[in-house]
C-alpha positions, -999 to +999 in steps of 0.1 A: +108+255-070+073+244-081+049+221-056+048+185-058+012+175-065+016+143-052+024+158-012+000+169+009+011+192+031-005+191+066-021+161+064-011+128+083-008+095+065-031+068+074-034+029+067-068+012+065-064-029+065-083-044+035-101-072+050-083-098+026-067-072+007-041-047+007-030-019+031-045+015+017-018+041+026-030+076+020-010+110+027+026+117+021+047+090+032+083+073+023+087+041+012+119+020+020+128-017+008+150-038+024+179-026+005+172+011+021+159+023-011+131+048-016+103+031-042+080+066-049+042+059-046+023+058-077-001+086-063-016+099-031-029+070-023-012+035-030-021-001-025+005-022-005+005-058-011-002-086+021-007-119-004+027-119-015+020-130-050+021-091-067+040-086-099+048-046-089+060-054-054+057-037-028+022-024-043-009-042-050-018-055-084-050-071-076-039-112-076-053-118-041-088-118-056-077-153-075-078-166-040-099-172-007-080-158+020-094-163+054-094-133+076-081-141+111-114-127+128-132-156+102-109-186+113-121-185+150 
């Protein structure tokens, strides 16, 4: 059986909050949809959508930089 390149083994995953962007996931994680499907990760590191207006659901293509979203720390 040969390694996967795209596991790392011992390392946690983490999520970082793009301040109006995407969630950063890095590490080896699963991803399920709401059928209880797996969707593999591009790479390592993959983007997860928050605007809602993706075309690659789940994962982040870039659109919310066509708009001015207001972080919630901003609005107060």
């Amino acid at each position: 059986m040969t390694a996967d390149p795209d596991v790392i083994v011992g390392t946690e995953a983490s999520i970082t909050v793009c301040p109006d962007g995407p969630l950063l996931v890095r590490g080896p994680v699963t991803i399920v949809d709401g059928a209880g499907r797996s969707i593999t990760p591009p790479s390592r590191m993959c983007a997860l959508c928050r605007c809602g207006r993706t075309s690659r659901t789940p994962f982040c293509d870039g659109t919310h930089k066509k708009r001015k979203r207001v972080s919630p720390a901003e609005a107060s």
